[in-house]
VMD Tcl script that draws the C-alpha trace (Angstrom):
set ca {
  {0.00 0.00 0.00}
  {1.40 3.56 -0.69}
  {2.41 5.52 1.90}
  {1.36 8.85 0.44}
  {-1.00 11.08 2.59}
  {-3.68 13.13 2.43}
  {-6.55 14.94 4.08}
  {-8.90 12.30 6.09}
  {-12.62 12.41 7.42}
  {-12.64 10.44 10.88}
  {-15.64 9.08 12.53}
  {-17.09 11.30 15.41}
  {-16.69 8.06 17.64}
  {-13.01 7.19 17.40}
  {-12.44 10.61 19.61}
  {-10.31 12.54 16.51}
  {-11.01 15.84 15.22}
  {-10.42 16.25 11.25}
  {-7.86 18.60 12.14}
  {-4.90 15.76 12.87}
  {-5.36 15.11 9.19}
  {-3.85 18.26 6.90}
  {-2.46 17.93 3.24}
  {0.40 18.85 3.92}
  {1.10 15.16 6.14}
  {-0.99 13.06 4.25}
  {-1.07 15.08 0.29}
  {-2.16 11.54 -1.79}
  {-3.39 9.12 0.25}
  {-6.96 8.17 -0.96}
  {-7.80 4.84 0.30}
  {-6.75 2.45 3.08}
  {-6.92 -1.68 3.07}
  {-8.64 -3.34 6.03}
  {-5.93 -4.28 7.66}
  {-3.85 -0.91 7.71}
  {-3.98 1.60 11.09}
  {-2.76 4.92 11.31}
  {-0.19 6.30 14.52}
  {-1.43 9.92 15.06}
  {1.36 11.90 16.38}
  {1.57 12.21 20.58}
  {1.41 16.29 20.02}
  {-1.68 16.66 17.91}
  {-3.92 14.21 20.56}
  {-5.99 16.01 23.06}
  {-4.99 13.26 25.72}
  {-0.85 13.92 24.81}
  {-0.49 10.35 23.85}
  {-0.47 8.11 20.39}
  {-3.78 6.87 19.66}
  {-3.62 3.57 16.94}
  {-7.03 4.20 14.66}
  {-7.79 0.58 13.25}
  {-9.92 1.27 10.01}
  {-13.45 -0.41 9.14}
  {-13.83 -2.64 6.33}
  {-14.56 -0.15 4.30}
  {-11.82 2.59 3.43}
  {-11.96 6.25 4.55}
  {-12.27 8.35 2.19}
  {-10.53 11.90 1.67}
  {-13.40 14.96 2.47}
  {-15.35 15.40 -1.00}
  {-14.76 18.43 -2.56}
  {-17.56 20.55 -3.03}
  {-20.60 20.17 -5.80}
  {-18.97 23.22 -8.11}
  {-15.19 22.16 -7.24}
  {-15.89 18.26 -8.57}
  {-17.93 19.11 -11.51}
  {-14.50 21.40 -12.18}
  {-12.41 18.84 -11.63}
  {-14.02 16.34 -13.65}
  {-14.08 18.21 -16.66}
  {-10.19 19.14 -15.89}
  {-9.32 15.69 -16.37}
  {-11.55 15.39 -19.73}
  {-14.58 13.75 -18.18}
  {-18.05 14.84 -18.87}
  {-20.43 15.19 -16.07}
  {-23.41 14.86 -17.96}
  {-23.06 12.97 -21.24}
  {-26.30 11.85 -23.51}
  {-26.68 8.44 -23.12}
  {-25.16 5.76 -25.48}
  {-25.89 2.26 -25.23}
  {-22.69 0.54 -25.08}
  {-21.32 -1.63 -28.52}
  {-21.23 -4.48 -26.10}
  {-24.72 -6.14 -24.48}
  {-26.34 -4.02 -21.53}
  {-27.59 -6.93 -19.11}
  {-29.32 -5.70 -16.15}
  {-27.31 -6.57 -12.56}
  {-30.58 -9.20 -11.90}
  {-29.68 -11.23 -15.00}
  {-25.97 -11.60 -14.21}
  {-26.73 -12.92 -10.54}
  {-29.58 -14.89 -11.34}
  {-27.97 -16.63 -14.65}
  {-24.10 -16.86 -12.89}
  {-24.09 -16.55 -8.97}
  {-25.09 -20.52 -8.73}
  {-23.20 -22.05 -11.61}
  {-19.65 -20.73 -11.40}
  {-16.92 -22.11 -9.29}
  {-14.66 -19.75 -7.89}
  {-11.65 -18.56 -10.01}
  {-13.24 -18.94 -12.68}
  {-14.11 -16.38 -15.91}
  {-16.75 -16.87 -18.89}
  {-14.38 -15.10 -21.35}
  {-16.75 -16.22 -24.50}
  {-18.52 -13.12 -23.69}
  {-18.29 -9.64 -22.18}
  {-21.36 -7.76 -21.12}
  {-22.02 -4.27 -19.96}
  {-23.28 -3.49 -16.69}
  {-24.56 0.38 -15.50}
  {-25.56 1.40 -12.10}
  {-24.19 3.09 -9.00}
  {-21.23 3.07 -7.18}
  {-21.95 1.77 -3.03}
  {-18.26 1.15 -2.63}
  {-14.69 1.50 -3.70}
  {-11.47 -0.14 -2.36}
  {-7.99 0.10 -3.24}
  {-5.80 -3.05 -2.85}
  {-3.33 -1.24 -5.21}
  {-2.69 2.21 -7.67}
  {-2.72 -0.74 -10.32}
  {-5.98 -2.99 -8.64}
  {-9.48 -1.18 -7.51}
  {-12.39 -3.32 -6.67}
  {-15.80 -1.22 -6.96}
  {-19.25 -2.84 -5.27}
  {-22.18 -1.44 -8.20}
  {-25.89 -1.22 -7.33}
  {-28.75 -1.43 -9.90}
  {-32.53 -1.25 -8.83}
  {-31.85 -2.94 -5.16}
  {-29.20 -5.99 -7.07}
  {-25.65 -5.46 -6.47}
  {-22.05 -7.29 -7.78}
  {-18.67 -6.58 -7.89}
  {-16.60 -4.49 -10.40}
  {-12.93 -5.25 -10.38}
  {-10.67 -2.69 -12.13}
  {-7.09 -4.38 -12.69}
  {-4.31 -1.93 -14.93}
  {-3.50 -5.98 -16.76}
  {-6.87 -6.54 -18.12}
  {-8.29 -2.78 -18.66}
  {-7.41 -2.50 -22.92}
  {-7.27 1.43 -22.06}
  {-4.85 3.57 -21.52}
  {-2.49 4.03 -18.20}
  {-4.37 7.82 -18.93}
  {-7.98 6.34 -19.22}
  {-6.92 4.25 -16.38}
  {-5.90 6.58 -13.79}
  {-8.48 9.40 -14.46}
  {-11.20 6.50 -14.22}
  {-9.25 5.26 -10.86}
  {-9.16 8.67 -9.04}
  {-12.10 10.84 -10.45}
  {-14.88 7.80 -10.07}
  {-16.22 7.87 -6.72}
  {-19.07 6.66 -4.02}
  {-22.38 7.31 -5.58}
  {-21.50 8.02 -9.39}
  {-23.23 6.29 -12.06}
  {-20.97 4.88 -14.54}
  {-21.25 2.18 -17.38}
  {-18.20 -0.19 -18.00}
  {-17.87 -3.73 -19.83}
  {-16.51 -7.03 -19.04}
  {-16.32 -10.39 -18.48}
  {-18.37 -12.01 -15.40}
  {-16.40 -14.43 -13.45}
  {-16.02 -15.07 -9.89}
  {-12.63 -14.05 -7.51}
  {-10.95 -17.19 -5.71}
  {-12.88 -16.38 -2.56}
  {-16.46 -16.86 -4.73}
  {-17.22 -13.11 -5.49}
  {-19.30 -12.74 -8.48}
  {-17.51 -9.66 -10.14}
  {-17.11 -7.81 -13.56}
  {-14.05 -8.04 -14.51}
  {-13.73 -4.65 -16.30}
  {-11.72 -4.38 -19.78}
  {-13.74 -2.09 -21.85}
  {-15.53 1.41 -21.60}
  {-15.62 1.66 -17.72}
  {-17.80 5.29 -18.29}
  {-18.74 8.23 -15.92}
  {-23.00 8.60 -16.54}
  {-23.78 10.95 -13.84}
  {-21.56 12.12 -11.03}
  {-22.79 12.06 -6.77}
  {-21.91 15.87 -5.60}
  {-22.64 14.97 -1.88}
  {-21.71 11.89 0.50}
  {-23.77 9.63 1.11}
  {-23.90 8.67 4.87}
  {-24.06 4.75 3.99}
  {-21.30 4.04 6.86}
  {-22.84 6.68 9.84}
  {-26.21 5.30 9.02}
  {-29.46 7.63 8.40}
  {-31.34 6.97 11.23}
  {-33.15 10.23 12.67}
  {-36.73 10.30 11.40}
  {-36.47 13.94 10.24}
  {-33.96 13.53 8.32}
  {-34.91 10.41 6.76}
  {-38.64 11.49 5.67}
  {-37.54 15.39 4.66}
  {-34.80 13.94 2.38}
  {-36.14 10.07 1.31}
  {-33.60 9.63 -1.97}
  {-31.18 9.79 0.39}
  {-33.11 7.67 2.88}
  {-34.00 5.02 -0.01}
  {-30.17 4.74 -0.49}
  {-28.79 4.12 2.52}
  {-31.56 2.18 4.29}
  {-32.33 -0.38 1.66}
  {-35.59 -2.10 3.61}
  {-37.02 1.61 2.54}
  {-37.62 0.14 -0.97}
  {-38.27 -3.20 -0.13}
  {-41.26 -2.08 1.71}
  {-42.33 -0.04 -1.52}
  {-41.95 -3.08 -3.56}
  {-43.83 -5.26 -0.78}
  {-46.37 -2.24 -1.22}
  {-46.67 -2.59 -5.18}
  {-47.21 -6.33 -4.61}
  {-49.89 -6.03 -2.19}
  {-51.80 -3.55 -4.37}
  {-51.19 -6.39 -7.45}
  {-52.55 -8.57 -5.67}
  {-55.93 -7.11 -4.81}
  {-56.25 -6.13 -8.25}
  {-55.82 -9.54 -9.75}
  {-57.87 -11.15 -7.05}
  {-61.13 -8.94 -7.69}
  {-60.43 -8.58 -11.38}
  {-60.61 -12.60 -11.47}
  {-63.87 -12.41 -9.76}
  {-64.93 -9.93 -12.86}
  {-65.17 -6.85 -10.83}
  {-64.82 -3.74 -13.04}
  {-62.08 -0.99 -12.00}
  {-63.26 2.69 -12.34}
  {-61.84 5.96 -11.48}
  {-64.12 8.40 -9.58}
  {-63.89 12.03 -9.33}
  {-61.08 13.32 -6.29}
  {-62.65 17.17 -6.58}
  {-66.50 17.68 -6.04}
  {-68.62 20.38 -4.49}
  {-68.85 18.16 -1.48}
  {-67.33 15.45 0.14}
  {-69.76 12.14 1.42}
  {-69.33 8.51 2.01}
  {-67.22 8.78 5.35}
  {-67.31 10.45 8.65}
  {-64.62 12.64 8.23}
  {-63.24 16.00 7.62}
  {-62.49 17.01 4.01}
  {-59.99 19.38 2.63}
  {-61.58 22.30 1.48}
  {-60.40 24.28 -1.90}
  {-61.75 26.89 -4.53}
  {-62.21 26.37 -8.49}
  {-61.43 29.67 -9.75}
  {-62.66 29.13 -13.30}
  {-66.25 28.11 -11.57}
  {-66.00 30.20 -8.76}
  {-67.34 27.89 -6.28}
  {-66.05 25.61 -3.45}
  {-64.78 22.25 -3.55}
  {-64.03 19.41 -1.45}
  {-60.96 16.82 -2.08}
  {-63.02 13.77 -1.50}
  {-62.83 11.44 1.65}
  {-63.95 8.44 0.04}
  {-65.54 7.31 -3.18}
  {-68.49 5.56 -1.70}
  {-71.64 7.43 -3.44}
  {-70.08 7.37 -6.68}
  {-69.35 3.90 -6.75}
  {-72.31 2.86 -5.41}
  {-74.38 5.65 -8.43}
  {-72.32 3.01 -10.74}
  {-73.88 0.29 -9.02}
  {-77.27 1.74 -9.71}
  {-76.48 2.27 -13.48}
  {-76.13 -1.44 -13.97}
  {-72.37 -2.31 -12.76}
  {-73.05 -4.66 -10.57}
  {-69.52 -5.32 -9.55}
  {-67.05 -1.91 -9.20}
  {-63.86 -1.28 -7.19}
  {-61.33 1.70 -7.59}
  {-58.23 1.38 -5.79}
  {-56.82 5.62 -5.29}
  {-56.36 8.27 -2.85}
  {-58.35 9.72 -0.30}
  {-57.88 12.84 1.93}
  {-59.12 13.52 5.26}
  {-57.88 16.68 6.93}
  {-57.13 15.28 10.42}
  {-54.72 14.16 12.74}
  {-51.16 12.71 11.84}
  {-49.79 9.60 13.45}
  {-48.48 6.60 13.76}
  {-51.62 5.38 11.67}
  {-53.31 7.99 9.94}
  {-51.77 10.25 7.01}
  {-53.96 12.86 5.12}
  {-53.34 11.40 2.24}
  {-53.89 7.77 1.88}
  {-54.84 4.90 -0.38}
  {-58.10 2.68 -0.34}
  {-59.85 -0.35 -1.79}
  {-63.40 -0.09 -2.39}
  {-65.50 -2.53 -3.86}
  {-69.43 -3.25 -4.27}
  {-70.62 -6.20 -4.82}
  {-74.71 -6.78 -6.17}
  {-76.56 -9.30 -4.96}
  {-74.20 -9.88 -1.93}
  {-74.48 -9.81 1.58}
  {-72.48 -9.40 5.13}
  {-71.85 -13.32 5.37}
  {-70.35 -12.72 1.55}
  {-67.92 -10.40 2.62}
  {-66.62 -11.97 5.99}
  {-66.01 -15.16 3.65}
  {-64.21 -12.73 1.21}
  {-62.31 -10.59 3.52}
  {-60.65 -13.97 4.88}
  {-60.06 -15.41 1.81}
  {-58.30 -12.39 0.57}
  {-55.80 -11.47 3.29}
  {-55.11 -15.14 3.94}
  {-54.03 -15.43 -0.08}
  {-52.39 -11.94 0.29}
  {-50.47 -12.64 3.31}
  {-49.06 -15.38 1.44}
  {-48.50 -14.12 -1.75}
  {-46.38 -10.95 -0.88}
  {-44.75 -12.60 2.33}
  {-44.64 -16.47 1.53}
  {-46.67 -17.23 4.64}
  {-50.05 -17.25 6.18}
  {-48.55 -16.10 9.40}
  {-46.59 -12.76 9.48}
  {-44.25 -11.84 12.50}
  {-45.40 -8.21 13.74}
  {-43.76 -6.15 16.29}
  {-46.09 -4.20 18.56}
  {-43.81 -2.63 20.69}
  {-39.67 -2.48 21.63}
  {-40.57 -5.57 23.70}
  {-42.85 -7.89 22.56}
  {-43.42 -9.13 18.61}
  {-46.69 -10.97 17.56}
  {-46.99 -13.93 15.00}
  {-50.17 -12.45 13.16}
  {-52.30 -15.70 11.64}
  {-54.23 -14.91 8.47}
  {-55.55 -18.35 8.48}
  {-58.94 -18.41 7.99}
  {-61.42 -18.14 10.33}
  {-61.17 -15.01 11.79}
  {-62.79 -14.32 15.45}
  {-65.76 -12.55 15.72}
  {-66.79 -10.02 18.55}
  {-70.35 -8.34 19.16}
  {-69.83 -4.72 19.60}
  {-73.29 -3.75 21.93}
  {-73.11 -6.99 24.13}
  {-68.78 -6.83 24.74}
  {-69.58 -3.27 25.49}
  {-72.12 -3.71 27.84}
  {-69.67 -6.85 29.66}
  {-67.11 -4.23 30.14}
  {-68.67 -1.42 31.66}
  {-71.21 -3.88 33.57}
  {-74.61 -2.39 32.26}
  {-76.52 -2.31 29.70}
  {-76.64 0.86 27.41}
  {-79.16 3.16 26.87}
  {-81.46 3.53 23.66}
  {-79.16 4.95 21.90}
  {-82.18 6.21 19.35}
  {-82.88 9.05 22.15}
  {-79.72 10.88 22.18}
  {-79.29 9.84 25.55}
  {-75.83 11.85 25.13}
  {-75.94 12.61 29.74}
  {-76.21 9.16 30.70}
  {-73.75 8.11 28.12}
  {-71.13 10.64 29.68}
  {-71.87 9.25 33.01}
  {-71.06 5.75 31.83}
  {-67.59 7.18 30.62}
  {-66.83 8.91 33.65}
  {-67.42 6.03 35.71}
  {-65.14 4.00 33.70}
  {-62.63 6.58 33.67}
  {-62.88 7.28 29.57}
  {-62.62 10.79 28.55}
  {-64.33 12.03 25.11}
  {-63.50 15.26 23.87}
  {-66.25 17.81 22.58}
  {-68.36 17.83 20.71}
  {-70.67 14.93 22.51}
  {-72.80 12.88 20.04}
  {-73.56 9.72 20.39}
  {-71.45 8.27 17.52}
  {-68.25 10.07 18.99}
  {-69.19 8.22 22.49}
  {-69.52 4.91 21.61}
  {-66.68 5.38 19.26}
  {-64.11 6.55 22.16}
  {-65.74 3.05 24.33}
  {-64.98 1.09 21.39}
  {-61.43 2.32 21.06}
  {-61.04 1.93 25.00}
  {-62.42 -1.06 25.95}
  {-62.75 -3.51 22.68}
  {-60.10 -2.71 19.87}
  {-57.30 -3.03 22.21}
  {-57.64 -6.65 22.57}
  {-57.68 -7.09 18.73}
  {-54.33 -7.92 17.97}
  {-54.92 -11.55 16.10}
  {-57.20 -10.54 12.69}
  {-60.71 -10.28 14.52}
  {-63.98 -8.72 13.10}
  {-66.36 -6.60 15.08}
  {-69.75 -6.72 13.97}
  {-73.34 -5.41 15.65}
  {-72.34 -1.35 15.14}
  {-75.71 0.88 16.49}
  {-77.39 2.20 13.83}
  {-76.51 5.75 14.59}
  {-72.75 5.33 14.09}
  {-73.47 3.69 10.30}
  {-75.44 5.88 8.48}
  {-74.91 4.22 5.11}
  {-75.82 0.60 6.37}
  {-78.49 -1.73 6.07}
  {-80.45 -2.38 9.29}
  {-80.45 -5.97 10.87}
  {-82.40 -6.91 13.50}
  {-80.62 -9.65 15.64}
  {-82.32 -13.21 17.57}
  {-82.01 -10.96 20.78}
  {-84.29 -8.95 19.61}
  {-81.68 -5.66 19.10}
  {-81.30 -3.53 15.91}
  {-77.71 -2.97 14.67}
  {-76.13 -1.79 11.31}
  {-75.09 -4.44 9.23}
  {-71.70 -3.56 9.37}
  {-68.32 -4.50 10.43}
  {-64.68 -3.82 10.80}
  {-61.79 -5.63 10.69}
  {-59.03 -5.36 13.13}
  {-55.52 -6.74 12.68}
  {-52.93 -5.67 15.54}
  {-54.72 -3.00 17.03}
  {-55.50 -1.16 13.66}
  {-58.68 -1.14 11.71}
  {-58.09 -2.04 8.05}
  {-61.32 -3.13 6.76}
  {-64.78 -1.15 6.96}
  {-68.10 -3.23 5.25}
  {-71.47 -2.42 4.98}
  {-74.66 -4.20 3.99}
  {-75.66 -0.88 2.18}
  {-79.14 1.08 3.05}
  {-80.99 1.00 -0.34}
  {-84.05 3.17 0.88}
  {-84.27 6.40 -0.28}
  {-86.74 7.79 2.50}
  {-83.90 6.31 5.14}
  {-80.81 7.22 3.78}
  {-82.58 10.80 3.86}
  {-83.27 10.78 7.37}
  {-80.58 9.82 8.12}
  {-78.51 12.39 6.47}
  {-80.56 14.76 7.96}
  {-79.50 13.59 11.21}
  {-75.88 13.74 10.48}
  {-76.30 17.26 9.53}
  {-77.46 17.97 12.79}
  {-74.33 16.58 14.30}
  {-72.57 18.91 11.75}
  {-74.33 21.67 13.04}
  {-73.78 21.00 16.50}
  {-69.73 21.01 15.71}
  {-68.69 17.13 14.73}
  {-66.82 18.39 11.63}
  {-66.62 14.97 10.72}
  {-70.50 14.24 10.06}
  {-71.58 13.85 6.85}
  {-73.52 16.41 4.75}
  {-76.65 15.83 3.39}
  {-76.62 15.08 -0.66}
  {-79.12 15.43 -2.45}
  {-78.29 13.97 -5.36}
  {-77.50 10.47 -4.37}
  {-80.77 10.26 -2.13}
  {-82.24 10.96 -5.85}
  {-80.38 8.41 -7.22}
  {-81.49 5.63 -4.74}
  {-84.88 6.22 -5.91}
  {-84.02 4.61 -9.52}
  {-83.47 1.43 -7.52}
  {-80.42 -0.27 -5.97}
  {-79.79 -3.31 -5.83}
  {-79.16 -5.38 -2.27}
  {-75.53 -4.56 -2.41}
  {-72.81 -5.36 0.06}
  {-69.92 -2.61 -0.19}
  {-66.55 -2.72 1.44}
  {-63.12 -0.68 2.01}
  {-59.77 -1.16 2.95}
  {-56.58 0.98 4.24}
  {-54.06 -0.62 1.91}
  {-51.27 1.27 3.78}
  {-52.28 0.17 7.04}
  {-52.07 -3.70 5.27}
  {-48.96 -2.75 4.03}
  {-47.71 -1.25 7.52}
  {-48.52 -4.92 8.68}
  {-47.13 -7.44 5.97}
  {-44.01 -5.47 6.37}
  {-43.87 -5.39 9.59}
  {-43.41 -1.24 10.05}
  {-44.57 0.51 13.33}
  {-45.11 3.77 11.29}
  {-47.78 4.67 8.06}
  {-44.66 6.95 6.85}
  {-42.71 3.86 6.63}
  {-44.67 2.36 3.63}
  {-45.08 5.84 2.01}
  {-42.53 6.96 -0.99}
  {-43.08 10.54 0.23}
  {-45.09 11.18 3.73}
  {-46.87 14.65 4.84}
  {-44.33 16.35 7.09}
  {-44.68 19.81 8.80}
  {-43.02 22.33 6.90}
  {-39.78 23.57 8.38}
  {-39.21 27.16 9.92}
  {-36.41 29.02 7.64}
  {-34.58 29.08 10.78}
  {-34.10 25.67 11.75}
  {-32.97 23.93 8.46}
  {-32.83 20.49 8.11}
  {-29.61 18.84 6.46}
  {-28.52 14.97 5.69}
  {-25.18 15.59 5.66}
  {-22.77 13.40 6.81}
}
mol new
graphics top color blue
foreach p $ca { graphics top sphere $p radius 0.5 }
foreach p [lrange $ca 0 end-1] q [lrange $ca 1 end] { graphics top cylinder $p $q radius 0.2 }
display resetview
């Protein structure tokens, strides 16, 4: 290994400023071997004494120059930053191909030198064994191999050599040729010979040794997140299979896919509170919509008796662990279907996904720092009564709920110690019990079923052997988080009416989340719906759980974060 010097970045944790590291001492050195320490002279250490630095696996690098000095010096040396892409005389073959055709079938030491093939991606890693010998580590689309650069086999120029050796760094994109073969210790490499090309240079380091761990800086800069934390876009690709999936599955049961409008003059089909916006070219206000219910369910009416759309919806509420303002659904409707149809669907579904996109029925979650979960999809799911659980666990039976009996319902809470913040109505009361006393004990896929009427104002009413009326409704629960909403759906014009008169009494009385009375789709019932069963899911909240992420941000490409005050900017430097 040379013994030339230059200037060195040092880890924070090995206890050495940058400063023990000038050009003057150490003017050339670029890269050090595994094996090599470094004695720091006793008068430059804070403690007055030699300190031995043994280096990582990975060599330190010299501190990169900055964006406008590289791009200077890589012209100097007759590189192009920016060139228009060629394709290479020589076969591209994506990184995939090479590993999948060669990584099983070579023995070590061993070359296919009937034929070379190019190779593009981006440098992870460079190490020097020699001025005459670099070995290079390439990524492509999540695959990686090796790229060995040796002066004996490269047909270019000692001039083409050594620019490409020195100017090529961490996180450029570059093209090069070769033949595939494996090192004696069973690397699969490229051995380059031909072309090895500079596509597009990296202007900043990429922290891939210091990690990227702090949230906000992870989610406010996510390319640089995707590249150093690599599970980043395997959840993404987990994501795009899960979506896949429930495509194929309800386009095999010939359910049409439609796209519904995102911007109307108001937003129905949820509880929830919509994002409000102005058209200027009609001058009127419009709502981002909060779920596509009523216009899939208009389709329904118009003779499709099976519709889904898979899109976004936007609610303008809270932001946590599980909720984001923007987020992606499943809806379907289903004609001449019931609630017992879409329990046996919903478990038929997530068992077949669960296996599908993670290669078993059971999925390992983790619900907290100490305890993980083995989540069973296996079908069947348990099945808990919301009215009669309720009324086990705060030992008496509720009121009529019909009466607005919104004072004895508050008493109930206080007694159990469950606070529910204004506005009262009886939805938002039963809904805080619910959350309190009955999903927290759903962490194995379990459905809960029997809803009161008043919380369900799009549902069929069903009137149970006891002798009680509930919604014909229910949720599904998988690890504490509710991921499928279904509905036996009201078909009764004169109903759905009252009852959107009712939630626009709530509305008036301050539940921002009731939903406003429309018209137009009370209009539409009267052509005639068919019994229909209709049904949603959160497909990030699925995807939260067969990848086993804690947070809804992890299985977003690009989460809603707070914008940042100019004063407190937020780098990902390393």
């Amino acid at each position: 290994m040379s013994s030339s010097r230059a200037l060195l970045r040092v880890p924070k944790q090995w206890g050495i400023h940058n400063t023990f590291f000038s050009p003057s001492q150490f003017n050339s050195l670029r890269h050090v071997s595994t094996s090599a320490s470094i004695r720091i002279p006793a008068s430059r250490v804070l403690a007055k004494r030699a300190v031995q630095v043994r280096l990582l696996s990975t060599a330190v690098e010299p501190i990169p120059l900055k964006p406008a000095a590289r791009l200077e010096e890589l012209r100097r040396v007759g590189l192009t930053p920016y060139p228009r892409y060629q394709p290479p005389s020589i076969p591209l073959a994506p990184i995939r191909d090479l590993v999948a055709q060669y990584q099983d079938t070579m023995e070590n030491g061993t070359k296919v030198l009937t034929k070379k093939y190019s190779i593009c991606g981006r440098i992870y890693s460079k190490r020097e064994s020699s001025s005459k010998l670099i070995w290079f580590d390439l990524i492509q689309d999540g695959h990686a191999i090796q790229a060995v650069f040796n002066r004996k086999a490269y047909s270019g120029s000692d001039e083409e050599f050594e620019i490409a050796a020195k100017s090529l760094n961490r996180g450029d994109f570059v093209q090069l040729s070769g033949y595939v073969g494996k090192t004696k210790t069973g690397q699969l490499s490229v051995f380059i010979t031909d072309g090895f090309e500079l596509l597009a240079p990296c202007l900043h380091p990429i922290p891939t040794r210091t990690g990227l761990m702090d949230p906000e800086k992870r989610f406010r800069n996510r390319h640089l997140d995707f590249l150093v934390n690599r599970e980043g876009l395997e959840n993404l690709r987990k994501r795009s299979r899960v979506i896949k999936f429930i495509r194929q599955y309800l386009d095999s049961r010939h359910f049409l896919e439609v796209e519904t409008p995102i911007l109307s003059t108001q937003a129905g089909g949820a509880n929830a509170k919509p994002f409000v916006t102005h058209a200027n070219t009609l001058d009127m206000e419009m709502h981002m919509r909060v779920a596509p219910e009523l216009f899939l369910k208009q389709l329904v009416i118009g003779g499709a008796d099976r519709v889904y759309e898979l899109g976004k919806q936007f609610r303008n509420e809270g932001i946590d662990a599980d909720h984001n303002p923007e987020f992606t659904t499943c809806e379907f409707y289903q004609a001449y279907a019931n609630l017992d149809s879409l329990f046996e669907m919903t478990e038929d579904m997530l068992q077949e996904m669960a296996k599908s996109v993670t290669g078993s029925s059971t999925v390992p979650y983790k619900m907290s720092n100490e305890e993980t979960v083995n989540l069973s999809f296996k079908k069947p799911f348990r099945k808990i009564n919301i009215m009669e659980t309720l009324e086990e666990k705060i030992g008496a039976p509720l009121p009529d709920l019909d009466n607005e009996p919104i004072a004895e319902l508050l008493k109930l809470c206080k007694e159990n110690k469950v606070f529910v913040s204004a506005p009262h109505t009886v939805p938002r009361i039963i809904d805080k019990l619910i959350s309190t006393f009955i999903e927290p004990e759903c962490t194995q896929p379990t459905f809960l079923w029997g809803h009161p009427l008043i919380m369900s104002p799009l549902a069929k009413d069903i009137k149970l052997d006891s002798g009680r009326t509930v919604a014909g409704r229910f949720e599904l629960f998988v690890a504490g988080k509710e991921i499928v909403n279904a509905y036996e759906e009201l078909n009764d014009p004169v109903q759905q009416k009252e009852r959107f008169t009712k939630q626009q009494t709530d509305k008036e009385n301050g539940d921002e989340e009731a939903q406003p009375m429309d018209q137009a789709f009370c209009t539409a019932l009267e052509y005639g719906l068919p019994p229909t069963a209709g049904w949603g899911m959160g497909v990030d909240r699925v995807c939260q759980i067969l990848t086993g992420s804690s947070h809804i941000r992890d299985v977003l490409a690009f989460p809603t974060m707070r914008t940042l005050k100019p004063s407190s900017p937020t780098t990902a430097k390393e």
